[in-house]
N, CA, C and O of each residue as an XYZ file, in Angstrom:
436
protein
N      91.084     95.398    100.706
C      92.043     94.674     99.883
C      93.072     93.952    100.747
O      93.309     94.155    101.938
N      93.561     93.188    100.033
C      94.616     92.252    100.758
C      95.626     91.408     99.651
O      95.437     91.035     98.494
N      96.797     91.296    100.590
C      98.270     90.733     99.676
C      98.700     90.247    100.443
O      99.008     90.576    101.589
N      98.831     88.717     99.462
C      99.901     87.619    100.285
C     101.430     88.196    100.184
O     101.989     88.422     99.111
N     101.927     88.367    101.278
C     103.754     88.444    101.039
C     104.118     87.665    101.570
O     104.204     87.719    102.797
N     104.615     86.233    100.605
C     105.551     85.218    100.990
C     107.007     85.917    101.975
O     107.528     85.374    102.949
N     107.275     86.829    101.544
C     108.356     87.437    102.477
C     108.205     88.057    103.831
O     109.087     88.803    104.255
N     107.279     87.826    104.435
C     106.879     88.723    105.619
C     106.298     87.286    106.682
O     105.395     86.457    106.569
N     107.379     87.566    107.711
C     106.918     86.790    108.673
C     105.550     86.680    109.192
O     105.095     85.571    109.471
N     104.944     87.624    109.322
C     103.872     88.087    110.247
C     103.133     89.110    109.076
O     103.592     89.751    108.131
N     101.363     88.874    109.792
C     100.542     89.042    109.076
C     100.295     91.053    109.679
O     100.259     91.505    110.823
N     100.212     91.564    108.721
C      99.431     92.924    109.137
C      98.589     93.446    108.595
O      98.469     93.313    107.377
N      97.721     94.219    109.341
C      96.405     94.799    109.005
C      96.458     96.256    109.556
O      96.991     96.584    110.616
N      95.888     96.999    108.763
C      95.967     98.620    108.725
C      94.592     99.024    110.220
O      93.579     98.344    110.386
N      94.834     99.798    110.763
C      93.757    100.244    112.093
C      92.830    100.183    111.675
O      91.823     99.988    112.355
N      92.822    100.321    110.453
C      90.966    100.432    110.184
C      90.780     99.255    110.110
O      89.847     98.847    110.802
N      91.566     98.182    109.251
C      91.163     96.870    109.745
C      90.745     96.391    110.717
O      89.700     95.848    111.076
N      91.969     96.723    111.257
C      91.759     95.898    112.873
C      90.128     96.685    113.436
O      89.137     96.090    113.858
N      90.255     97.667    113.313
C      89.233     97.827    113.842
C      87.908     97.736    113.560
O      87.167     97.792    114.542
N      87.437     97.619    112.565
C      86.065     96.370    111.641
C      86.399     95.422    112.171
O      85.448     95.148    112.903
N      87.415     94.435    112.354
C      87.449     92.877    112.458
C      87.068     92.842    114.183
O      86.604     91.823    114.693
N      87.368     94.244    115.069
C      87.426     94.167    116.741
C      88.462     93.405    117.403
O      88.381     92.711    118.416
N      89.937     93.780    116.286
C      91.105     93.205    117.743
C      91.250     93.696    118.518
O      90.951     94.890    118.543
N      91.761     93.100    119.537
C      91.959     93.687    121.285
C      93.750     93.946    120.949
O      94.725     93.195    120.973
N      93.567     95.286    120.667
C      95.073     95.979    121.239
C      95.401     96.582    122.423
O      94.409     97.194    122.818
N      96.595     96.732    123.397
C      96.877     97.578    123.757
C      96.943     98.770    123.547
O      97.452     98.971    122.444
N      96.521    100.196    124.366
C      96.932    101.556    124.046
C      98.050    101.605    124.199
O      98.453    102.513    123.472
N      99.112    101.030    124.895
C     100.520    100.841    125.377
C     101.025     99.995    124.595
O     100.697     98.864    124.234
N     102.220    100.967    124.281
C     103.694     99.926    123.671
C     103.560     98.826    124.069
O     102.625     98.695    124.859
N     104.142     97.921    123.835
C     103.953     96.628    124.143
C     105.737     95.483    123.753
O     106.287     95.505    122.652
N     106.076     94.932    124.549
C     106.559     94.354    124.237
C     107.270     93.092    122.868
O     108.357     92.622    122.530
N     105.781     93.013    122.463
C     105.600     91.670    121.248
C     104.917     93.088    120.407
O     103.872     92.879    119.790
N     105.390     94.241    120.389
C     105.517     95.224    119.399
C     106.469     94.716    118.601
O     107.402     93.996    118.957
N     106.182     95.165    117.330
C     107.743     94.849    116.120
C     108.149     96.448    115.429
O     107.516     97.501    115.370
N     109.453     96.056    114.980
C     109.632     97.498    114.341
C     109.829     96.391    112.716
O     110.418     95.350    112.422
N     109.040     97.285    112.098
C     108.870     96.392    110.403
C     109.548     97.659    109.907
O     109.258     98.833    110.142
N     111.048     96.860    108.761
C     111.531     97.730    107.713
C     110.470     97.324    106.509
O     109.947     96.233    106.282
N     110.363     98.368    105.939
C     109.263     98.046    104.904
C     110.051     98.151    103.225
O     111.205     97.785    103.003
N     109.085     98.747    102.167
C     109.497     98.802    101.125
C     111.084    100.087    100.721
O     112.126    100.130    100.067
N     110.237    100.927    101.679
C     110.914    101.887    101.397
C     112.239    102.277    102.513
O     112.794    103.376    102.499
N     112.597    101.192    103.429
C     113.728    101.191    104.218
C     113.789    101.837    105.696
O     114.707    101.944    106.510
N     112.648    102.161    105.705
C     112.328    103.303    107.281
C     111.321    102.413    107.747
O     110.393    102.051    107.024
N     111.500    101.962    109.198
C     111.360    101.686    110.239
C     109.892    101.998    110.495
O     109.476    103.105    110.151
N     108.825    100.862    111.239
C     107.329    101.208    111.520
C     107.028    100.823    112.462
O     107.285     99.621    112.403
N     106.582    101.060    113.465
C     106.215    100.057    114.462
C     104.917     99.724    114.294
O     103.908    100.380    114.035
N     105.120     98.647    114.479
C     103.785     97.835    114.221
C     103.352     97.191    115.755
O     104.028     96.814    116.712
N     102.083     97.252    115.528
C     101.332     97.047    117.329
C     100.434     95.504    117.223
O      99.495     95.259    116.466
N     101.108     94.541    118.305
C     100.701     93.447    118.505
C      99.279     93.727    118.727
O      98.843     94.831    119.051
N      98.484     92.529    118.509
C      96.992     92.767    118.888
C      96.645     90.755    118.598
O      97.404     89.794    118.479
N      95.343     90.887    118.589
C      94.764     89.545    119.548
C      92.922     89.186    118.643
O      91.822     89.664    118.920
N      93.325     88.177    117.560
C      91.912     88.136    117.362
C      91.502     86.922    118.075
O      92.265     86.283    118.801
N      90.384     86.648    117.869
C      89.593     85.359    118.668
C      89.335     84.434    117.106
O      89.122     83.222    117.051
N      89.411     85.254    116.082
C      89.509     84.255    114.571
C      90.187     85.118    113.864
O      90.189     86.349    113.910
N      90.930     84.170    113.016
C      91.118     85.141    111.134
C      90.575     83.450    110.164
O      91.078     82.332    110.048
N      89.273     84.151    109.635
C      89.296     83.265    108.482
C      89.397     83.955    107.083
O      88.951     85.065    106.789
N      90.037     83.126    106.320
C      90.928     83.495    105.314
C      89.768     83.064    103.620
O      89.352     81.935    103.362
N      89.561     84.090    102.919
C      88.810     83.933    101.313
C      87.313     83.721    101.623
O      86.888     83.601    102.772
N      86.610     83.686    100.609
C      84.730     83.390    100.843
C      84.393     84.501    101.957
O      83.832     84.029    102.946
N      84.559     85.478    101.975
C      83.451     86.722    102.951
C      81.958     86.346    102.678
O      81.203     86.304    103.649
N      81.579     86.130    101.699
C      80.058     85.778    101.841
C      79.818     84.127    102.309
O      79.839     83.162    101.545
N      79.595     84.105    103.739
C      79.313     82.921    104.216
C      78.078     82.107    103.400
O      78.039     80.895    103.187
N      77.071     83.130    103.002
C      75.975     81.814    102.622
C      76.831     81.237    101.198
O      76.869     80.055    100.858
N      77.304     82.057    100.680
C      78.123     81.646     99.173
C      78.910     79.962     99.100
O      78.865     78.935     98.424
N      79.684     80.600    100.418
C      80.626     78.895    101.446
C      79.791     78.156    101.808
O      79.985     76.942    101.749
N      78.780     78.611    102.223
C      77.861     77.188    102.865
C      77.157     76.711    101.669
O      77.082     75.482    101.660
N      76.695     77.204    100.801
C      76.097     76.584     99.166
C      77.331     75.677     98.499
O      77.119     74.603     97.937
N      78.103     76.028     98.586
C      79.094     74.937     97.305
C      80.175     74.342     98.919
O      81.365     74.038     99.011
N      79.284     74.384     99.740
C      80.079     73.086    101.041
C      81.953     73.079    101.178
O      82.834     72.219    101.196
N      81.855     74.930    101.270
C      83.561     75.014    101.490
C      83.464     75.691    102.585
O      82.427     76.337    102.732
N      84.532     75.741    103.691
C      84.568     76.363    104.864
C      86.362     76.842    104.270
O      87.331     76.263    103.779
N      85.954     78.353    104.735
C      87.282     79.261    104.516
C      88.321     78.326    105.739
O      87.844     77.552    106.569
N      89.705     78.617    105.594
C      90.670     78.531    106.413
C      90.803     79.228    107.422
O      91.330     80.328    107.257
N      90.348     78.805    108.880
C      90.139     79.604    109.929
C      91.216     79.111    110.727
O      91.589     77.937    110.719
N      91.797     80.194    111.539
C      92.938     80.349    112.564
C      92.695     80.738    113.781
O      92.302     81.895    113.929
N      92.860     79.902    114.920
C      92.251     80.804    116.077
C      92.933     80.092    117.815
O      93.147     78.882    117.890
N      93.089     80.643    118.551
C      93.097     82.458    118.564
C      95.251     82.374    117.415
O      96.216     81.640    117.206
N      94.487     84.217    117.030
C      95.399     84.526    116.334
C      95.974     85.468    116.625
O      95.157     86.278    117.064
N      97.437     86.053    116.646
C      97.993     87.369    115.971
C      98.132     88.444    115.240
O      98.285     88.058    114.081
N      98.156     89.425    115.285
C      98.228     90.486    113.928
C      99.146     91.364    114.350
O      99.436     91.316    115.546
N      99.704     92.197    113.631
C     100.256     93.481    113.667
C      99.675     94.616    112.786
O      99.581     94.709    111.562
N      99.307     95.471    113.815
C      98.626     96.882    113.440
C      99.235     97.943    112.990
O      99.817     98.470    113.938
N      99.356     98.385    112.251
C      99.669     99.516    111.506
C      99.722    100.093    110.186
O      98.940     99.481    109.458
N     100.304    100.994    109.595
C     100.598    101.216    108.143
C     101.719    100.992    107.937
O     102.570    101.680    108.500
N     102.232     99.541    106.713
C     103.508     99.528    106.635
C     103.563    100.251    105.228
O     102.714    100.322    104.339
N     104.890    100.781    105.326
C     105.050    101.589    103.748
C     104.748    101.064    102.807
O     104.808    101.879    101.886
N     104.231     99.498    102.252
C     103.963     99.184    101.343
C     102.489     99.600    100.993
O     102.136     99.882     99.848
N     101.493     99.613    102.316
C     100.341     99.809    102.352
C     100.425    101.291    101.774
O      99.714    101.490    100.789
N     101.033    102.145    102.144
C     101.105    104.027    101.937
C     101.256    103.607    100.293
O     100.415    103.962     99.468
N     102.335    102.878     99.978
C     102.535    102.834     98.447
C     101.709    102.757     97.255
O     101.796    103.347     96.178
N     100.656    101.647     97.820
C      99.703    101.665     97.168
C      98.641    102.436     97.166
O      98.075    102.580     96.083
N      98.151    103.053     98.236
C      96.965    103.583     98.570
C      95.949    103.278     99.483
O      94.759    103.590     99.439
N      96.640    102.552    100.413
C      95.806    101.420    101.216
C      95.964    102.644    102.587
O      95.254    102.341    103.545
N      96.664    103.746    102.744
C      96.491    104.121    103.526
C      95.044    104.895    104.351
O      94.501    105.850    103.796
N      94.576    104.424    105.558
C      93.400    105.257    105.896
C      92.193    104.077    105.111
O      91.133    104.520    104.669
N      92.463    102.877    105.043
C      91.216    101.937    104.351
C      91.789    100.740    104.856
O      92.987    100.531    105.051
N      90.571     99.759    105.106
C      90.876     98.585    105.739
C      91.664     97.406    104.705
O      91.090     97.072    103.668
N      92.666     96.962    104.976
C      93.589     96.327    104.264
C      94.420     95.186    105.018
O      94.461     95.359    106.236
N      94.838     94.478    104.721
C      95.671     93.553    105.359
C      96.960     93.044    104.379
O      96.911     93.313    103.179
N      97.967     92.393    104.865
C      99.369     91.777    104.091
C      99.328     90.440    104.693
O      99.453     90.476    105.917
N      99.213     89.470    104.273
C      98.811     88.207    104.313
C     100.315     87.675    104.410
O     101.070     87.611    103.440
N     100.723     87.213    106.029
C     102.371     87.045    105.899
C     102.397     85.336    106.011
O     101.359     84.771    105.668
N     103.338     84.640    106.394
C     103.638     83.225    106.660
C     103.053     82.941    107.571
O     102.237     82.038    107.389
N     103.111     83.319    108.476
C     102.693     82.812    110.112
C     100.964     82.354    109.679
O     100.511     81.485    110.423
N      99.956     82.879    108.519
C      99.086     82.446    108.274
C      98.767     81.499    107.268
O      97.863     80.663    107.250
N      99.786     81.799    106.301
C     100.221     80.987    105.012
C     100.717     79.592    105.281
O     100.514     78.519    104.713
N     101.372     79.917    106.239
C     102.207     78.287    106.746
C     102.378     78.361    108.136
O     103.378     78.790    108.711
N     100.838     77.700    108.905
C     101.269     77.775    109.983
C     101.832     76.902    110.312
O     102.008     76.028    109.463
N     102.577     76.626    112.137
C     103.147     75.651    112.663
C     102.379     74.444    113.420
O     101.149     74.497    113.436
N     102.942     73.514    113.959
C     101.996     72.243    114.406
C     100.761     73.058    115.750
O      99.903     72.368    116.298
């Protein structure tokens, strides 16, 4: 599952995501780490990581290639890894999920 939040700078995806999709994280803290306040006001750190694509709607490629649409692809891209409390809120915890932030919604030149 996945949710656009117009309010969220930056896009995140839960470990299990990331890890089906194969981003390259650091095991180490990292600098371009973030600490995300979430729904519930407590602090997450969230772990920079590194895809080589994010394309965005149509998962079934032959589906896109029949009615001649190509999803919105981004590349190379950003993510932040972790569980933010909104994800725990719903139930997204421990299942591959993502929060669909601006930085993908509206990217820059």
């Amino acid at each position: 599952p996945a949710v656009v939040d117009t309010g969220s700078p930056v896009t995140f995806v839960t470990p299990e995501a990331g890890s089906a999709a194969g981003v390259r994280m650091s095991t180490e803290p990292d600098k371009d780490d973030i600490l995300a306040t979430g729904v519930d006001g407590q602090p997450v750190r969230m772990r920079r990581a590194s895809c080589a694509e994010i394309s965005l709607g149509l998962g079934d490629s032959t589906q896109a290639a029949r009615l001649g649409i190509a999803p919105p692809t981004f590349a190379p891209a950003a993510v932040f890894v972790g569980t933010c409390p909104m994800m725990r809120a719903v139930g997204w915890e421990g299942t591959p999920a993502a929060l669909l932030g601006l930085d993908l919604l509206c990217p820059g030149p």
